[in-house]
MDTraj code that builds the backbone (N, CA, C; nanometers):
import mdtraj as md
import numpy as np

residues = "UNK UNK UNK UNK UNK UNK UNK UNK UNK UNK UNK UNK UNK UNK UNK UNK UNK UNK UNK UNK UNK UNK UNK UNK UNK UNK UNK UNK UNK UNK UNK UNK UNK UNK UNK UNK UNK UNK UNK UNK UNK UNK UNK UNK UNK UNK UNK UNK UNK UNK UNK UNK UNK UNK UNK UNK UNK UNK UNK UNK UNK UNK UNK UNK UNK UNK UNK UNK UNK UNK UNK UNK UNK UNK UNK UNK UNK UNK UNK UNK UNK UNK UNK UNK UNK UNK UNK UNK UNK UNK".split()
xyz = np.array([
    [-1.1288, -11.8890, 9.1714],
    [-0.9884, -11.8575, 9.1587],
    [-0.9740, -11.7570, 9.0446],
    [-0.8902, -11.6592, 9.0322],
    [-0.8409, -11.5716, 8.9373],
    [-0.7306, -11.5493, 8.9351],
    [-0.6675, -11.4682, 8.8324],
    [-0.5144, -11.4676, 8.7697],
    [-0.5450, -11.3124, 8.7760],
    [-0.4088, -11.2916, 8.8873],
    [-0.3812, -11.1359, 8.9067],
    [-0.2655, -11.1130, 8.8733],
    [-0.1755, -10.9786, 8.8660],
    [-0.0600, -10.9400, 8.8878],
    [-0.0150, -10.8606, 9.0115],
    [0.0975, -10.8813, 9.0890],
    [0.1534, -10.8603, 9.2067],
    [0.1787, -10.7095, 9.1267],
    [0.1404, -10.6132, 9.1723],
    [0.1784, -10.4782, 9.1889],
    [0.2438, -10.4070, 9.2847],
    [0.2496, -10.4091, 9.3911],
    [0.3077, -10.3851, 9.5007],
    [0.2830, -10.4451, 9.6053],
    [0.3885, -10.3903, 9.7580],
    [0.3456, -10.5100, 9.8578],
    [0.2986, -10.4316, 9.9867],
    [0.2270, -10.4168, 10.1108],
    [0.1761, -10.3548, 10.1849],
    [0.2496, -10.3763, 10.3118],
    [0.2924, -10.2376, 10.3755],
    [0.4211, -10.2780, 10.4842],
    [0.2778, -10.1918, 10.5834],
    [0.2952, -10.3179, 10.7277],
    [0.1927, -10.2320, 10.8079],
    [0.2520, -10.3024, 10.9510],
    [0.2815, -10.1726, 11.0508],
    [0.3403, -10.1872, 11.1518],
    [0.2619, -10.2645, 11.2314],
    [0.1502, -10.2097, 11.2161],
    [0.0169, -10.2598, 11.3101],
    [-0.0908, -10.3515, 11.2720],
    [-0.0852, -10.4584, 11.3076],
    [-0.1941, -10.5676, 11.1693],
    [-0.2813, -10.6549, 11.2924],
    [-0.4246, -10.6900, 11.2499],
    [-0.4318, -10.8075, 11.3272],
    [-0.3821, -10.9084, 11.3556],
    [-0.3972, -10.9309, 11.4873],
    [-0.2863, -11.0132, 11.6107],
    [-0.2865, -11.1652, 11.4973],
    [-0.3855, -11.2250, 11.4002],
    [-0.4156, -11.3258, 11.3448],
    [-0.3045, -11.3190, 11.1972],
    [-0.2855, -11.1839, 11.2012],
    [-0.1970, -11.1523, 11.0490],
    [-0.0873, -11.1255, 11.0427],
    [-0.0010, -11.1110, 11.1655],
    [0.1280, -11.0908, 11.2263],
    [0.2450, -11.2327, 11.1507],
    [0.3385, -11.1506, 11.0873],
    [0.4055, -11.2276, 11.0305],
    [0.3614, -11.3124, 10.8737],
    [0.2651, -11.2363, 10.8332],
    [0.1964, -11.2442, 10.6576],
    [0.2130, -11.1619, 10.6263],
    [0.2704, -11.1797, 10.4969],
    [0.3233, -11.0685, 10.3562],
    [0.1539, -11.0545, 10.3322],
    [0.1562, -10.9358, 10.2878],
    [0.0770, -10.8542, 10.2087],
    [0.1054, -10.7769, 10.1184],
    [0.0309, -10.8511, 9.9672],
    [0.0420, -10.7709, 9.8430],
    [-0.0616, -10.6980, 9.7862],
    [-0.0496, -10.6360, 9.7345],
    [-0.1464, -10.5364, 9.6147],
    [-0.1521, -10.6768, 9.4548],
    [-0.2544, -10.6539, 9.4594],
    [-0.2704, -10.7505, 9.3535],
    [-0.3847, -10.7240, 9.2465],
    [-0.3380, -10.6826, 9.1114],
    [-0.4078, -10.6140, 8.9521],
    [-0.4785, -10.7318, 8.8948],
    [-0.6211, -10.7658, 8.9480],
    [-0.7123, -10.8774, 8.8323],
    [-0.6489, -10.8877, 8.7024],
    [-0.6814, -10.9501, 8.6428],
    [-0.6230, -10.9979, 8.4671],
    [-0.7140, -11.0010, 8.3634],
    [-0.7287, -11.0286, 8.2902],
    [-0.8305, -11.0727, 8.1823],
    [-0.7707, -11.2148, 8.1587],
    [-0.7726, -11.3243, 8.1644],
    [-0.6699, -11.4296, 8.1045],
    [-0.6640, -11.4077, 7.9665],
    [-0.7831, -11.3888, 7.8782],
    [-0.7215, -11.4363, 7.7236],
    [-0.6381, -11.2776, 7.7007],
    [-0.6425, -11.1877, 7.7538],
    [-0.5379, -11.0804, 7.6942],
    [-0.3973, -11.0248, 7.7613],
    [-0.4664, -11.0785, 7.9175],
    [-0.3492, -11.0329, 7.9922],
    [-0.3626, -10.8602, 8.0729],
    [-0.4692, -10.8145, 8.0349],
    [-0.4978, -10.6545, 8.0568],
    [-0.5584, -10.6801, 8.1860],
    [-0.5252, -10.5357, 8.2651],
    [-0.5414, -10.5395, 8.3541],
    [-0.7561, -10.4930, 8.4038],
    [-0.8065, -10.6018, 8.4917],
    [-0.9511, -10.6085, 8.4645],
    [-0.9774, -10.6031, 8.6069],
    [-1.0763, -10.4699, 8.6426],
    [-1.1257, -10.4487, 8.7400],
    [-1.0187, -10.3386, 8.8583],
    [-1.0744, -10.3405, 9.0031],
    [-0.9782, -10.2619, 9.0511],
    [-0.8808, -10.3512, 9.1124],
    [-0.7576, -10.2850, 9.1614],
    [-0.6741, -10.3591, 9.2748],
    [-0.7242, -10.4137, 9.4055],
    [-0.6735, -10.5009, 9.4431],
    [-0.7030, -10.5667, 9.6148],
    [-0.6056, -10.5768, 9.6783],
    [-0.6008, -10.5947, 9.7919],
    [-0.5164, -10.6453, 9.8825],
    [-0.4913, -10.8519, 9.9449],
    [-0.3848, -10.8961, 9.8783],
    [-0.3864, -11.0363, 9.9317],
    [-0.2431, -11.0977, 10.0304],
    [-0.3068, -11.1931, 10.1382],
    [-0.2578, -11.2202, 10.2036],
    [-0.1631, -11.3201, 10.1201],
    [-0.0021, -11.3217, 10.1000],
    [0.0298, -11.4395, 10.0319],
    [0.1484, -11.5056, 10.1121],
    [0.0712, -11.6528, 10.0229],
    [0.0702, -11.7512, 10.1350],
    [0.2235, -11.8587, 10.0139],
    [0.2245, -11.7900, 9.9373],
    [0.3687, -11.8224, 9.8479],
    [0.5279, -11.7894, 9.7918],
    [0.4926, -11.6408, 9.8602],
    [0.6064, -11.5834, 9.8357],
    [0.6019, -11.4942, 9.6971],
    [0.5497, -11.4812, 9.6333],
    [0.5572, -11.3890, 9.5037],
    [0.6020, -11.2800, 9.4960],
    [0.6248, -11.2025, 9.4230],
    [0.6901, -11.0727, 9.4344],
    [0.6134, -10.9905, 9.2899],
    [0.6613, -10.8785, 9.2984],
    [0.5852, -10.7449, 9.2772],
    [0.6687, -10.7712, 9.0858],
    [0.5385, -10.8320, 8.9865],
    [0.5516, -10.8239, 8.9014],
    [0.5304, -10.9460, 8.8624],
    [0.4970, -11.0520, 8.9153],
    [0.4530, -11.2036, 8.8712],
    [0.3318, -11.2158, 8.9380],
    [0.2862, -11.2953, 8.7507],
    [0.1288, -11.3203, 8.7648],
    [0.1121, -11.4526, 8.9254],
    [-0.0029, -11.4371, 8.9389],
    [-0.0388, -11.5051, 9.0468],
    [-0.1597, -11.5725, 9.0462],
    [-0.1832, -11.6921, 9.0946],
    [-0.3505, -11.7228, 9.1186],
    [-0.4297, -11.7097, 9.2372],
    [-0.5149, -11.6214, 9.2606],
    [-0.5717, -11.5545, 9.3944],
    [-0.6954, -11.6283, 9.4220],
    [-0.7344, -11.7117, 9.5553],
    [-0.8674, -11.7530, 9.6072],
    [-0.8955, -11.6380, 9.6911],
    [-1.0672, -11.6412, 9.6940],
    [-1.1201, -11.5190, 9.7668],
    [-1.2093, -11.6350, 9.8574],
    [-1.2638, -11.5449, 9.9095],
    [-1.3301, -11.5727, 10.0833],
    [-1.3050, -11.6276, 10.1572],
    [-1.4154, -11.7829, 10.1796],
    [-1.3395, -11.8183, 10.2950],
    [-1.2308, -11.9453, 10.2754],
    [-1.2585, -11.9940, 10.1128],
    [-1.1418, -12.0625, 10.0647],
    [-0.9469, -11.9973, 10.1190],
    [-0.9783, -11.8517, 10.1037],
    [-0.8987, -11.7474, 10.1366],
    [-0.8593, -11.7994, 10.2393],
    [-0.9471, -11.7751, 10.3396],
    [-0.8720, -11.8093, 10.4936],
    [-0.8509, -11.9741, 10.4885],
    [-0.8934, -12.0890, 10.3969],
    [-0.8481, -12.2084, 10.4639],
    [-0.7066, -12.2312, 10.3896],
    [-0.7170, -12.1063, 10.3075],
    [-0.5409, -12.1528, 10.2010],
    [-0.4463, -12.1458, 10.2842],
    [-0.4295, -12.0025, 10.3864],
    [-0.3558, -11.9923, 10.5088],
    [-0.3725, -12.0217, 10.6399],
    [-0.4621, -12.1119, 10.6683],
    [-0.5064, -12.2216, 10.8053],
    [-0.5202, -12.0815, 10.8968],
    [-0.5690, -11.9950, 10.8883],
    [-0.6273, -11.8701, 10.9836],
    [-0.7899, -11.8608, 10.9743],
    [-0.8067, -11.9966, 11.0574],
    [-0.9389, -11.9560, 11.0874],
    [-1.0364, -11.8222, 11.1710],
    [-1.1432, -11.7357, 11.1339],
    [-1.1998, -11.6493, 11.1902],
    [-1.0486, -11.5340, 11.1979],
    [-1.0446, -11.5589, 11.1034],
    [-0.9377, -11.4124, 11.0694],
    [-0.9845, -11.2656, 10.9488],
    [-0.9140, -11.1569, 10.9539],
    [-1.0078, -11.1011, 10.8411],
    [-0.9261, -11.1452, 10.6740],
    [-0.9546, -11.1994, 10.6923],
    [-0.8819, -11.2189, 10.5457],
    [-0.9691, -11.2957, 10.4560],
    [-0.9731, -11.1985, 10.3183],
    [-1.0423, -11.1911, 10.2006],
    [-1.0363, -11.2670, 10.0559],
    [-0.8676, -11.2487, 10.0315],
    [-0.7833, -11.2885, 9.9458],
    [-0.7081, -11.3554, 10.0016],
    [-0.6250, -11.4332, 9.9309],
    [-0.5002, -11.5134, 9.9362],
    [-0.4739, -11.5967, 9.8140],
    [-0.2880, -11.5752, 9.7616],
    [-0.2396, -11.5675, 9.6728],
    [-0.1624, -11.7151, 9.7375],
    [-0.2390, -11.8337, 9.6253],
    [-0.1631, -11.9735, 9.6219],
    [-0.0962, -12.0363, 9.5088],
    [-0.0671, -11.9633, 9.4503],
    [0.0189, -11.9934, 9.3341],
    [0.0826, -11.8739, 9.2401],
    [0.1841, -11.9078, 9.1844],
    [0.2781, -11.8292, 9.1206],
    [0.2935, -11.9233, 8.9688],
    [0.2277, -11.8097, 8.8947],
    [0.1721, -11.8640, 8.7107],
    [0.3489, -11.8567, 8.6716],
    [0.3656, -11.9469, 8.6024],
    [0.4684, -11.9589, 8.5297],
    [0.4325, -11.9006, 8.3722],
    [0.3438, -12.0064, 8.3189],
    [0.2523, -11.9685, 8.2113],
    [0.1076, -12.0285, 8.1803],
    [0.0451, -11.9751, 8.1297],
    [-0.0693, -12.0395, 8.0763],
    [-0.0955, -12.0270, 7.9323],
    [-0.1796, -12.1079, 7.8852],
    [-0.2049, -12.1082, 7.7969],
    [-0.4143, -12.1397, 7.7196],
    [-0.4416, -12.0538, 7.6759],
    [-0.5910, -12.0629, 7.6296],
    [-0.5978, -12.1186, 7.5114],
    [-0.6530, -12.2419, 7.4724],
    [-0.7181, -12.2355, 7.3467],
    [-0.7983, -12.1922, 7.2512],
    [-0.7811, -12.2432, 7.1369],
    [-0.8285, -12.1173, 7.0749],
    [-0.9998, -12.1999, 7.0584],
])
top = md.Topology()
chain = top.add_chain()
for i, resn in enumerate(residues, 1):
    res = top.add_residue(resn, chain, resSeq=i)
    for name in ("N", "CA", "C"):
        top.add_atom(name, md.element.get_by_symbol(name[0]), res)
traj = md.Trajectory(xyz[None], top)
């Protein structure tokens, strides 16, 4: 699991027949202890509703596909939670 930020959201007329009717976001890795943005952008299927500017917690592979019950689908990412806050010790 990792802590991304919703950057934008992906509008696509034409999607697999398995992805029809899933939001798709752009989603910025994190660093947790700083908050900076770490690594490149992805694309996630979300399965919570988030919007473009709240942190998020993203599962990848095939955890990915069992977060949104789309089995043998292409999906990589998927966004199951919406961070309120966290906190690291020191």
């Amino acid at each position: 699991m990792l802590i991304g930020l919703v950057i934008g959201t992906v509008v696509a007329s034409r999607k697999h027949e398995r992805l029809v009717g899933s939001k798709i976001q752009i989603v910025q890795p994190l660093d947790p202890r700083s908050s900076a943005p770490q690594g490149s952008p992805f694309v996630a299927v979300d399965a919570v509703g988030a919007g473009v500017g709240e942190q998020v917690l993203v599962v990848q592979g095939s955890a990915a596909r069992t977060a949104v019950d789309i089995e043998n689908s292409p999906v990589d990412a998927t966004i199951v939670g919406i961070i309120d806050q966290f906190e690291i010790g020191a």
